[in-house]
C-alpha positions as CSV (number, residue, x, y, z in Angstrom):
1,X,-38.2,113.2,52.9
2,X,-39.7,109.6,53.5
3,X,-42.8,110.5,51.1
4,X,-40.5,109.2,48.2
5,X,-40.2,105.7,49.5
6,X,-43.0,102.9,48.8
7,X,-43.2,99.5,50.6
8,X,-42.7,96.3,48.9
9,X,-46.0,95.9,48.1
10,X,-47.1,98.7,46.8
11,X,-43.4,97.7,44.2
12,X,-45.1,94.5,43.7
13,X,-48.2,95.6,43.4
14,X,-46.8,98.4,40.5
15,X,-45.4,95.7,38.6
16,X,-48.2,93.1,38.5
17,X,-50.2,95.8,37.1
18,X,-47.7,96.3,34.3
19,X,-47.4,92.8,33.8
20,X,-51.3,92.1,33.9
21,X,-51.8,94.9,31.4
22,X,-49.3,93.9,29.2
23,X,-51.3,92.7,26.1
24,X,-47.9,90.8,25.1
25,X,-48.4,88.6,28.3
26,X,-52.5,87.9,28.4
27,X,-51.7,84.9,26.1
28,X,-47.9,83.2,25.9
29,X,-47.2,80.0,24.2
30,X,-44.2,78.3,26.1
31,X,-42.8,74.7,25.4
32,X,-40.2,73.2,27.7
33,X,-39.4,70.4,30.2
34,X,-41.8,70.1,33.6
35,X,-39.7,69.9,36.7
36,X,-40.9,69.8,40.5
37,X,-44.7,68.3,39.8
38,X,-47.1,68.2,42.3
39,X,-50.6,67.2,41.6
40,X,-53.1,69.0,44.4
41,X,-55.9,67.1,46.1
42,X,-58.3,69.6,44.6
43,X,-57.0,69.1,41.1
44,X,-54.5,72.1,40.7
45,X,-51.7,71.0,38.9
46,X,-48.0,73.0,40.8
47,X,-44.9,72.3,38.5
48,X,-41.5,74.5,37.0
49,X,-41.4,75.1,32.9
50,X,-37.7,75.3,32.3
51,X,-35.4,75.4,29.4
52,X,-31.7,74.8,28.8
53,X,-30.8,78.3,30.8
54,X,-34.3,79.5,32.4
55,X,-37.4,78.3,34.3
56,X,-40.9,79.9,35.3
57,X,-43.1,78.6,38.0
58,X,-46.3,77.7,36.6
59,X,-49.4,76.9,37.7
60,X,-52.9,75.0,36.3
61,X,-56.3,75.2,38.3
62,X,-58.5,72.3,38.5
63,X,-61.0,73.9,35.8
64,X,-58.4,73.8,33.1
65,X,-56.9,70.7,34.2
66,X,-60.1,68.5,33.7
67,X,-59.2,68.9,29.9
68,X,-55.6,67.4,30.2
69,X,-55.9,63.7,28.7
70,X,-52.9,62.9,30.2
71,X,-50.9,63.1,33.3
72,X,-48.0,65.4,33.5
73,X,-44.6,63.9,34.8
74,X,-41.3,65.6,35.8
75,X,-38.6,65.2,32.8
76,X,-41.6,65.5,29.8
77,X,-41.7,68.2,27.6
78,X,-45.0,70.3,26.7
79,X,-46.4,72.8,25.1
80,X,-48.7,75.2,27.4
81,X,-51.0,78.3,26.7
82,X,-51.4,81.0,29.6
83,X,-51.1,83.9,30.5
84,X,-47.7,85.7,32.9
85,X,-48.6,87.3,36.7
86,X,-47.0,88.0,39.4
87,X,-47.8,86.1,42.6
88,X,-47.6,89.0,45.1
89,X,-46.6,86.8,48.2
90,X,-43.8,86.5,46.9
91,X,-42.7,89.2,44.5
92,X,-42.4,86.3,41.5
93,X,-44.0,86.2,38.4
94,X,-45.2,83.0,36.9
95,X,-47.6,81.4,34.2
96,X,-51.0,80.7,35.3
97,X,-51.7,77.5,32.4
98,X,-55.0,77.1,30.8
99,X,-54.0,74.4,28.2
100,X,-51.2,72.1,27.9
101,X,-50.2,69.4,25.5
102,X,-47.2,67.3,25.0
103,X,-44.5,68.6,22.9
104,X,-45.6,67.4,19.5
105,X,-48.5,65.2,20.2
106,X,-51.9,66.3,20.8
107,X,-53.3,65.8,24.0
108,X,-55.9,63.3,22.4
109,X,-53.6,60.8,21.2
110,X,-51.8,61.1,24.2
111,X,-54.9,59.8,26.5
112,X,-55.4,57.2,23.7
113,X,-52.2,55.7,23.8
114,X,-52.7,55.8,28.1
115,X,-55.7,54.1,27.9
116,X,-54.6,51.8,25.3
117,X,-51.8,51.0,27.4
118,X,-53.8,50.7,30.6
119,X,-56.5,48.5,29.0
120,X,-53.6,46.2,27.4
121,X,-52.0,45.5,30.3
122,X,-55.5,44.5,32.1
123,X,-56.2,41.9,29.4
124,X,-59.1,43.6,27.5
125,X,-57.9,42.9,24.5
126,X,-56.7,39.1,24.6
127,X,-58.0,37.4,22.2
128,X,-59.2,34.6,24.4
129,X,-61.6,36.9,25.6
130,X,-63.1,37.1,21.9
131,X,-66.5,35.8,20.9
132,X,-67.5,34.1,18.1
133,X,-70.0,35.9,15.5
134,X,-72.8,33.7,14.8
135,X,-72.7,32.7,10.8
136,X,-76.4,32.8,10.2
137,X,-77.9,35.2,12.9
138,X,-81.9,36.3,12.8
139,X,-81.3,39.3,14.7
140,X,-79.0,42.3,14.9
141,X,-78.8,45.4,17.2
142,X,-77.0,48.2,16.1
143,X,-75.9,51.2,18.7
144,X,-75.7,54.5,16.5
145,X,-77.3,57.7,15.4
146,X,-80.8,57.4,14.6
147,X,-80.1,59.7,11.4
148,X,-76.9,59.8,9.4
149,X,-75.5,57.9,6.3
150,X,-74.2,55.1,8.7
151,X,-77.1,53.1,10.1
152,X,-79.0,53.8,6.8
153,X,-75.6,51.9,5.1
154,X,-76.1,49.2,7.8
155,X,-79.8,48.4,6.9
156,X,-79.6,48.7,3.3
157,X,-76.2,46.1,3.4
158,X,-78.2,43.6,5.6
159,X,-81.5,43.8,3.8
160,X,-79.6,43.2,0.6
161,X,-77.0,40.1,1.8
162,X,-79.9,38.6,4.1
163,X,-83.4,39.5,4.3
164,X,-84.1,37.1,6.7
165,X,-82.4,39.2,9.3
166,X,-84.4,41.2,11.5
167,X,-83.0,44.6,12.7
168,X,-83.2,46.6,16.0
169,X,-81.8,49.8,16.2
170,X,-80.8,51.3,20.0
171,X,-80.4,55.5,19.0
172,X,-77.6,57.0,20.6
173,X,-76.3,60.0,20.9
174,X,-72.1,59.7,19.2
175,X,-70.6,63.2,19.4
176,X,-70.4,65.3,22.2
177,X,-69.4,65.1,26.0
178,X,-72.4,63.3,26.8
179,X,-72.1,60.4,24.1
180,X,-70.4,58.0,26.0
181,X,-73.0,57.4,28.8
182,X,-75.7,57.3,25.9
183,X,-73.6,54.9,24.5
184,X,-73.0,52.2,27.7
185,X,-76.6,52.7,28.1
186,X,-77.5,51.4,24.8
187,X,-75.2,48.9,25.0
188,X,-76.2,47.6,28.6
189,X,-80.0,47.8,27.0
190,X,-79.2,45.2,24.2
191,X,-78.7,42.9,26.1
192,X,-82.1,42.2,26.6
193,X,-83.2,41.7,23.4
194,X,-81.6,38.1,22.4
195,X,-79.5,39.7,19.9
196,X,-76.9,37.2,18.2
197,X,-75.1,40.5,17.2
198,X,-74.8,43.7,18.1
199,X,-72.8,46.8,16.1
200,X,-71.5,49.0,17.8
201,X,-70.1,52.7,16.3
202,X,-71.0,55.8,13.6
203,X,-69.6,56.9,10.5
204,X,-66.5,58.7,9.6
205,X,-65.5,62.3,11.6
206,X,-62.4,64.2,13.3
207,X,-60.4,62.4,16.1
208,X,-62.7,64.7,18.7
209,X,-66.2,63.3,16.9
210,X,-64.7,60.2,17.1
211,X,-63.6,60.5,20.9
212,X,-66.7,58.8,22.9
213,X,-65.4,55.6,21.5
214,X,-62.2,56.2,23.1
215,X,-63.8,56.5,26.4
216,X,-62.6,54.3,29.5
217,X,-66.6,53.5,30.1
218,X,-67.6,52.7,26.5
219,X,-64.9,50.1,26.3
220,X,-64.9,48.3,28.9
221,X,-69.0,48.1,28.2
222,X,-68.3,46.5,25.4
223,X,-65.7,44.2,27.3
224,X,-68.5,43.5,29.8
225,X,-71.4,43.1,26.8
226,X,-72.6,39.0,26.7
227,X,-73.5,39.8,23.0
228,X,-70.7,39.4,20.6
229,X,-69.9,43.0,19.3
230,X,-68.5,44.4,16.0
231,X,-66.9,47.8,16.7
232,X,-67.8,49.9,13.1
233,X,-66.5,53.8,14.2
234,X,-65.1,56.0,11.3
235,X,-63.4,55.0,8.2
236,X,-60.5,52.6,7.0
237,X,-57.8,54.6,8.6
238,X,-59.4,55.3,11.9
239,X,-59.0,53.2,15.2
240,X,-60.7,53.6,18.4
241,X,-60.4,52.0,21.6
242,X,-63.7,50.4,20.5
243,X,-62.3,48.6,17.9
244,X,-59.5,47.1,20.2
245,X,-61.8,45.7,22.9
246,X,-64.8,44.5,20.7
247,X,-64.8,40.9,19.5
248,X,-64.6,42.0,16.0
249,X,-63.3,45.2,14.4
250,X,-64.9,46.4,10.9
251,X,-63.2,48.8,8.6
252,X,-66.5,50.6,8.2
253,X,-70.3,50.5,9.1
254,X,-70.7,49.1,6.1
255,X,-68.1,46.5,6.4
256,X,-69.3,45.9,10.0
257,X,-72.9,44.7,8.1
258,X,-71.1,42.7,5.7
259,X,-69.4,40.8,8.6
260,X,-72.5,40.3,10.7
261,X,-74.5,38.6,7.5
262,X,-73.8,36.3,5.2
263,X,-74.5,37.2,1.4
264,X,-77.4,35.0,0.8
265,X,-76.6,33.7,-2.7
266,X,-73.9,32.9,-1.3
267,X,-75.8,30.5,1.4
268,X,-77.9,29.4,-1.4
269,X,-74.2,28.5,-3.2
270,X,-73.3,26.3,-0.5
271,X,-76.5,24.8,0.6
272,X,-76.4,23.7,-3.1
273,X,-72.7,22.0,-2.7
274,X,-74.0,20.3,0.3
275,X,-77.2,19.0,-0.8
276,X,-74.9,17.6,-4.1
277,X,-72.5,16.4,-1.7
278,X,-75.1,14.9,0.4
279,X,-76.4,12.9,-2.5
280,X,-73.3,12.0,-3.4
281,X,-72.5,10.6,-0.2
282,X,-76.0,8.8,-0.3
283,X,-75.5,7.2,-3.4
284,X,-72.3,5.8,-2.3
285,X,-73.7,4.8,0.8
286,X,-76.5,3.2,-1.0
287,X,-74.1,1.5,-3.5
288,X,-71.3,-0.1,-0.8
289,X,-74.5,-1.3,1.1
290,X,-75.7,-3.2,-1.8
291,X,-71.9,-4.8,-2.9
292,X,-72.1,-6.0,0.7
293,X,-75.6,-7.5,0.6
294,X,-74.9,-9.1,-2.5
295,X,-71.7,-10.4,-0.7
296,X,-73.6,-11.7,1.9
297,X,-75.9,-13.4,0.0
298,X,-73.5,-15.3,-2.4
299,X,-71.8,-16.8,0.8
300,X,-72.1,-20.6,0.6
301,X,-73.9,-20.5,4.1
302,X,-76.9,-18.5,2.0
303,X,-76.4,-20.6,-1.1
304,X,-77.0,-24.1,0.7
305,X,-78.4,-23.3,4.5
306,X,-78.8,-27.0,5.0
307,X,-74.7,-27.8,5.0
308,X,-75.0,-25.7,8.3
309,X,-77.8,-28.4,9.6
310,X,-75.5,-31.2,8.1
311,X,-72.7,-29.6,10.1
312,X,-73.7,-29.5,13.3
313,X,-75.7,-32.5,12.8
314,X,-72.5,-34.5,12.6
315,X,-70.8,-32.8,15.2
316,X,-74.0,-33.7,17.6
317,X,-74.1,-37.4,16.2
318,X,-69.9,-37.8,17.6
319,X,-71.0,-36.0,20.8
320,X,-73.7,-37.8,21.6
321,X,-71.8,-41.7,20.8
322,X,-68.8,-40.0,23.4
323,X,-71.1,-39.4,25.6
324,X,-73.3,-42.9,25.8
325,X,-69.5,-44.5,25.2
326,X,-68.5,-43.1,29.1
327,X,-71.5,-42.9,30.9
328,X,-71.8,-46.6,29.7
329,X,-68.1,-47.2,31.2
330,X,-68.8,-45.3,33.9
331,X,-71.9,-47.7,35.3
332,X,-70.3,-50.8,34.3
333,X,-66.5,-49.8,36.6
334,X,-69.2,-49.0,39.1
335,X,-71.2,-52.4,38.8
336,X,-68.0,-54.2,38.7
337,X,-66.7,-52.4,42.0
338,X,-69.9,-53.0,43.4
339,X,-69.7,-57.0,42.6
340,X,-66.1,-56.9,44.4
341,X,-67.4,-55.4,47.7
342,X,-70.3,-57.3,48.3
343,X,-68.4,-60.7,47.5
344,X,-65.6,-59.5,49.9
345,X,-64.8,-61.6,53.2
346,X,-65.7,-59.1,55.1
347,X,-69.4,-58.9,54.2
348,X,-69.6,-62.3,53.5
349,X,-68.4,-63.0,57.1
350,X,-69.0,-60.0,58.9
351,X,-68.7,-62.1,62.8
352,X,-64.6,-63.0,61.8
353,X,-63.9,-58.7,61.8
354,X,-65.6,-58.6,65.3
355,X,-63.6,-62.1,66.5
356,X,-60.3,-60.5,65.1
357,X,-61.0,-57.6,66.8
358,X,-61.8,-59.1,69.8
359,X,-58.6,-61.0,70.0
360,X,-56.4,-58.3,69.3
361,X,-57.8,-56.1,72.0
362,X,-57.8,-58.9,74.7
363,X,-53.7,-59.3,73.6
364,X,-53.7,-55.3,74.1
365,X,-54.8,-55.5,77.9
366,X,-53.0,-58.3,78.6
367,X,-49.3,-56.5,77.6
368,X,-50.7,-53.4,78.9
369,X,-51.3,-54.9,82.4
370,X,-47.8,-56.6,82.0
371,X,-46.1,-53.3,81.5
372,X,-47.0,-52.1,84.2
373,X,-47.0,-54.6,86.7
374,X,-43.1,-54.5,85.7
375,X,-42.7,-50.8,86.0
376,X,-44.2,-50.8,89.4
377,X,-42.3,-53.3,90.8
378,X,-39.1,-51.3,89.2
379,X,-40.3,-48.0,90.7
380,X,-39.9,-49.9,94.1
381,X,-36.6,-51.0,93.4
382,X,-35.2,-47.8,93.1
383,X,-36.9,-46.6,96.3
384,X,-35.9,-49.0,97.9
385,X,-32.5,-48.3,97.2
386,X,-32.5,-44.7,97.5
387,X,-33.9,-45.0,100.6
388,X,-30.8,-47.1,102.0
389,X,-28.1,-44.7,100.1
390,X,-25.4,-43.1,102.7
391,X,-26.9,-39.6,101.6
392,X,-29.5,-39.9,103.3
393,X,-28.6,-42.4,106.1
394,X,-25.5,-39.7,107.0
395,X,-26.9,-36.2,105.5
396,X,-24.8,-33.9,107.8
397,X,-21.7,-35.7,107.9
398,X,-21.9,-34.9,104.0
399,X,-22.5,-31.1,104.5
400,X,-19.5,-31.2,107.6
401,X,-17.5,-32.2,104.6
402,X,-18.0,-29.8,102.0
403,X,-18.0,-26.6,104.2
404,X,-14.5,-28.0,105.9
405,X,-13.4,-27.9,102.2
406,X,-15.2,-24.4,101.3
407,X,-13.3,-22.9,104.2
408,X,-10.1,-24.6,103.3
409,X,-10.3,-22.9,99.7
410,X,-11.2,-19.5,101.4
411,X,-8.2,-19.6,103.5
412,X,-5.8,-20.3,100.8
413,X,-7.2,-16.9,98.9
414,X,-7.5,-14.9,101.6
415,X,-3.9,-14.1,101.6
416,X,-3.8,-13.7,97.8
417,X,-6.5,-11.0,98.1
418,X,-4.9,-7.2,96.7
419,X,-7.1,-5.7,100.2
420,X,-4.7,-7.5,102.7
421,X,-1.8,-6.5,100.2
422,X,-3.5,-2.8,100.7
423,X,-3.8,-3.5,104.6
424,X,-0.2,-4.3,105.1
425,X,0.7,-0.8,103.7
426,X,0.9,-1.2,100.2
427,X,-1.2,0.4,97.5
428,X,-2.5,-0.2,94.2
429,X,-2.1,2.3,91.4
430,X,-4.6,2.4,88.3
431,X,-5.0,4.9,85.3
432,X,-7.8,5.3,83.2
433,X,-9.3,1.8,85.4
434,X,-6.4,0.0,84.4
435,X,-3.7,-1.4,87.3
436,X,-0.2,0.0,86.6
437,X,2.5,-2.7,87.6
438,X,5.5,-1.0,85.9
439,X,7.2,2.4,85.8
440,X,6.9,2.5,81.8
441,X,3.4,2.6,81.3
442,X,3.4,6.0,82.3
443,X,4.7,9.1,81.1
444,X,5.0,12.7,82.3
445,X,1.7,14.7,83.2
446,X,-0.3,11.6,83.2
447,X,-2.7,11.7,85.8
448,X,-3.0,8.3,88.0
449,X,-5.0,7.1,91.2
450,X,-3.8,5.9,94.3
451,X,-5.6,3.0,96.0
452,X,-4.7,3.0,99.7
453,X,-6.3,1.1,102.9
454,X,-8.4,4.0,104.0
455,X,-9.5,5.8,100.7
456,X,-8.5,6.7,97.2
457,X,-6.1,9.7,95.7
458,X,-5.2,11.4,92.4
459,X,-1.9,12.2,91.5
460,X,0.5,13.6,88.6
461,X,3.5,12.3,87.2
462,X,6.2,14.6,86.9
C-alpha cells in the first residue's frame, strides 16, 4: 500500500529533471526590475527578477559576473539570459543568469557612463589639469599598432606638415583583453624618451575594439603621463574615456598629427610676416632715433657750447665777489671787536678788577660777621626767656589743672551716656542699625532688636 508514495525529494528531484530537460528553459530571455540584491564576497551576484504580478529568484556566479560592466541595484530594470532550475533545498525553481544588461542600454555604455562619472567627479578631466602642446616640437611618440592604416596616416601627415619632426613609434597591442596593460606600458615607457608629444590611440572599430581606451588603467595613465597627450581613437563620431582625460582630443589619427605639427609653409608664412614686421619695426626705430639726434643736435647748447662757459662763468664771477664781500666783513667786525677788548679798562688796568674785588669781599665778611653776631645774641634772648616762663618754673601745677578739667568734662557725660540709661532698666531699640525713638517707624512684622544691660534680643512687631 505505501509503495505508491514518494518522499519530497524524490517530487523535487522528478521535476528538476523535467525542468532541466526542458529545451524551452536551457536558454530564457527575461527583462524586469531587480529586487532584494546582494552582492557575495566571492562575486556571486543573489537578487529577485520581478514584474508587475510575478517574480523569480535568480542567481549569477562569479564567472559570468566578471563580464557585468556595471553594478546591479535594487529598483533597475534589466535584461538577463539564463537558463530555469529548480534549487532542490528548497523545492523552488529559479534562473541561474549568465548575462545581464540594463534594460535598453548595452552593458558597454553602461560601464562608460560609470567610469565617466567616477573619473568626473575625481577631477580627471578639469581643464586645469591640461597641458599645453608644444607649437614647434622635434619629437613625437605615438602609442598604436605597429601595422594598420592609422600610424601609417600619422607618419605620412607629419612628414608632409613638418619634416623636421622626428618620430618614435611605442607598438601596442589595441584590441583585445590584454590591450590595455600594453597600452599603460607604452605609455609609462615614453616617458623616457623626451618627447614634447605623445599620441595616443588607433583607428576607427566597434564600441568592443574600441574598449581598451575605455579602461579605468589606460586613463588615468594618461592622467598620470608628464608628456602632454593627444587622445586619436576611432573616427569623428566616437569618444573614449581617452579622449576625456588626455590634454587634447583629436577627431582622428590623422587629425591628432595635424594637431601635434605645424604645417610648415605655414611657419615659413609667418616667419616671413615677422621678419617684415621686424624690419619694419627697425626702420622705424632707426628713423625716430635719427629725428631725435638731429633734435639734439640743433639745440642751442650744441649750436654755441661756449654760452654754457659764458653761463656759468658769470654765475662764478657773482659768487666769487659775495663771497670776498663777507669774508672781508667778517675779518674786519672781528678786528674791530678785537680793537674794543684790548683798549677796554679792564685790560688796560687789570690791578683795579682785583682792588674792586677785594673791596667788595672784605664788605661781605664784615656784614656776614654782623649778622650773626646779632642772631646769636637774639638766640640768647629767647632762651633766656623761655627758661624763666611759668611752664617750666610750675610744670605740674599746669598738668593738675588740665586733668581737674578733663575729669570735670567726663563727669558731666557720664550721666548722658545711653549704657547708664541701659543700667537703670531701660533699653534701646534699633532696626536695620538704626535707633527707633517712636512707635511710627515701625510697622507690623518688622523684625527689631532689643538692647538691654546684659545682652541683646530679636523681636517681631505684631
Amino acid at each position: 500500500m505505501q509503495d505508491k508514495y514518494i518522499t519530497v525529494s524524490q517530487l523535487t528531484r522528478y521535476i528538476k529533471y523535467k525542468i532541466d530537460n526542458d529545451v524551452n528553459l536551457q536558454e530564457v530571455f527575461l527583462k524586469g526590475e531587480i529586487s532584494n540584491f546582494k552582492a557575495h564576497s566571492r562575486g556571486h551576484f543573489y537578487f529577485t527578477l520581478k514584474d508587475e504580478t510575478s517574480r523569480i529568484n535568480a542567481i549569477m556566479f562569479a564567472s559570468a559576473t566578471k563580464n557585468v560592466k556595471f553594478m546591479p541595484q535594487d529598483g533597475m530594470k534589466v535584461l538577463v539570459t539564463g537558463k530555469i532550475s529548480v534549487f532542490e533545498a528548497n523545492g523552488g525553481y529559479q534562473i541561474y543568469v549568465n548575462e545581464m544588461l540594463e534594460d535598453g542600454v548595452g552593458n558597454l555604455y553602461i560601464a562608460f557612463e560609470q567610469l565617466k562619472k567616477k573619473l568626473a567627479d575625481e577631477g580627471l578631466f578639469n581643464p586645469i589639469y591640461k597641458k599645453s602642446i608644444p607649437k614647434i616640437p622635434q619629437r613625437i611618440g605615438v602609442v598604436t599598432a605597429p601595422t594598420g592604416a592609422a600610424i601609417k596616416d600619422i607618419i605620412s601627415t607629419i612628414k608632409r606638415r613638418w619634416p623636421l619632426c622626428e618620430i618614435i613609434l611605442f607598438p601596442s597591442l589595441v584590441q583585445g583583453d590584454d590591450a590595455k596593460e600594453d597600452i599603460v606600458k607604452q605609455i609609462k615607457r615614453a616617458e623616457n624618451y623626451n618627447l614634447d608629444t605623445l599620441i595616443v590611440g588607433r583607428g576607427g572599430g566597434s564600441i568592443e575594439d574600441l574598449w581598451p581606451f575605455n579602461e579605468e588603467i589606460v586613463a588615468r595613465a594618461i592622467f598620470a603621463c608628464s608628456i602632454p597627450v593627444i587622445s586619436a581613437v576611432g573616427h569623428e563620431i566616437d569618444f573614449t574615456i581617452a579622449d576625456f582625460v588626455a590634454d587634447l582630443r583629436a577627431p582622428t589619427p590623422t587629425g591628432a598629427a595635424e594637431m601635434a605639427v605645424p604645417q610648415i609653409n605655414d611657419v615659413n608664412n609667418y616667419l616671413n610676416q615677422l621678419k617684415i614686421r621686424l624690419n619694419k619695426a627697425i626702420q622705424n626705430t632707426i628713423g625716430k632715433d635719427k629725428q631725435q639726434l638731429e633734435s639734439i643736435k640743433n639745440k642751442y647748447i650744441f649750436i654755441n657750447p661756449l654760452s654754457i662757459y659764458q653761463t656759468k662763468e658769470m654765475l662764478f664771477s657773482s659768487i666769487l665777489d659775495r663771497l670776498k664781500f663777507t669774508y672781508t666783513n667778517t675779518i674786519m667786525t672781528y678786528k674791530n671787536k678785537l680793537t674794543d677788548i684790548k683798549s677796554s679798562y679792564i685790560f688796560t688796568n687789570p690791578e683795579s678788577l682785583y682792588k674792586d674785588r677785594k673791596v667788595q669781599i672784605n664788605e661781605l665778611l664784615n656784614r656776614l660777621e654782623f649778622n650773626m653776631k646779632n642772631t646769636l645774641n637774639q638766640k640768647e634772648k629767647n632762651l633766656l626767656l623761655i627758661k624763666s616762663s611759668y611752664i617750666l618754673q610750675n610744670p605740674y601745677q599746669i598738668l593738675d589743672k588740665k586733668s581737674n578739667k578733663l575729669l570735670n568734662i567726663i563727669s558731666k557725660l557720664e550721666p548722658l551716656s545711653p549704657l547708664k540709661t541701659i543700667e537703670r532698666g531701660f533699653g534701646v531699640i534699633r532696626m536695620n542699625e538704626k535707633v527707633i525713638t517712636s512707635i511710627r517707624e515701625l510697622q507690623r512684622d518688622d523684625k527689631i532688636e532689643i538692647e538691654l544691660k546684659d545682652g541683646k534680643v530679636e523681636a517681631k512687631v505684631i
